[in-house]
C-alpha positions, 0 to 999 in steps of 0.5 A: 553469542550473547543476547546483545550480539544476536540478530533482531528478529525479521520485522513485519511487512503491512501494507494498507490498499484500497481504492480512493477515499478509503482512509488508507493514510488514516488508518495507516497512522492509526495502526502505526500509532498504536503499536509504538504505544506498546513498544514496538519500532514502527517505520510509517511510509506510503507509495509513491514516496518515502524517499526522495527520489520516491516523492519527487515522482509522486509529484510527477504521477499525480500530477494534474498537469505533468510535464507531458501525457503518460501510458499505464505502462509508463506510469507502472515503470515509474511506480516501480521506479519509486518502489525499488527506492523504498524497498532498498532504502527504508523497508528492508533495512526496518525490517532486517533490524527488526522494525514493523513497516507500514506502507500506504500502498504497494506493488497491489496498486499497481496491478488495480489501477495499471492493470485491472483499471487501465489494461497493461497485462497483469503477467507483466506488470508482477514481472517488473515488481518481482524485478524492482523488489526483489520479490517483497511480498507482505506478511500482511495487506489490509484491503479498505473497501468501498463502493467508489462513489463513496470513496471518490465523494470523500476526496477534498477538491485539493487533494484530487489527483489526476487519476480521479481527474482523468479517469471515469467511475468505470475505470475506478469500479474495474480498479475496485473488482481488481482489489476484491479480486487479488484478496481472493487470490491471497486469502492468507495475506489479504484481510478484506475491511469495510471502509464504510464503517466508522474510523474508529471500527476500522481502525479496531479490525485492523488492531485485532488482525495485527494482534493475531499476526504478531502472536502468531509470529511468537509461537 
């Protein structure tokens, strides 16, 4: 087999999650934007969206005024729905062809906001993203933390959703907790970042994480 023939290497999964106002789009294209610089192919996506079907139920999930009132459950099936699409159609095919995916958000989400936030069983909710991603997990996911009332206090008023709208600050510190609590659970894969320094700070922690994983992956 020649050089040409060969398979590309398996691309990385990162994944950036936080609770509101923790700039992960920001960063996300930061990090992406950094590594296609040095050379690396780089798929830049988010959750719920990626896809068309993807951001149609963006627009259906945080919606302020959906068609009609929704259950955590439902919200979570829909989730997932959206996942499988992008899972399928974008990040598995990067990454078999040796691309590095960056996703705004992914199945964690879920389990803070569906499951520490509004109570739908955590066994449940990873029975159904096992189902939907044929157990995807990340090689890395990037945790921006901050207190909520800070990241809530960030939030344009046009870019308000309705889990901001509709949820009180009770609900968005359990989601908080339940993200402090997932990275403690996977210490190998989170990387916990206060999102209370600078962008540009944030934005260095992260390069230097993803710098250690890529040379790790080169040993």
């Amino acid at each position: 087999m020649t050089g040409t023939d060969e398979p590309a290497e398996r691309g990385r999964f990162i994944t950036i999650e936080g609770p509101e106002g923790s700039g992960k789009t920001t960063q996300a294209k930061r990090l992406a934007d950094r590594l296609r610089a040095a050379g690396r192919p780089v798929v830049l996506t988010r959750e719920p969206g990626g896809t068309r079907l993807g951001e149609q139920l963006r627009e259906i999930l945080l919606a302020r005024h959906g068609p009609e009132p929704t259950d955590p459950l439902t919200d979570a099936l829909l989730f997932e729905a959206a996942r499988r699409q992008l899972v399928r159609h974008v990040v598995r095919p990067a990454l078999e062809r040796g691309a590095t995916v960056i996703c705004a958000r992914y199945a964690d989400s879920t389990l803070a906001y569906q499951g520490f936030g509004a109570g739908v069983g955590l066994d449940t909710l990873r029975a159904i993203d096992a189902a939907a991603t044929d157990r995807l997990v990340p090689d890395r996911t990037f945790l921006l933390d901050l207190p909520v009332e800070e990241g809530l206090a960030r939030k344009a008023p046009d870019d308000v959703t309705r889990f901001e709208a509709d949820h009180d600050l009770a609900f968005h510190r359990r989601v908080r907790a339940g993200f402090l609590e997932l990275a403690t659970e996977s210490p190998d894969r989170f990387v916990v970042v206060d999102a209370r320094r600078p962008a540009e700070e944030v934005a260095g922690a992260i390069a230097d994480a993803v710098d250690a994983l890529f040379e790790r992956a080169a040993r």
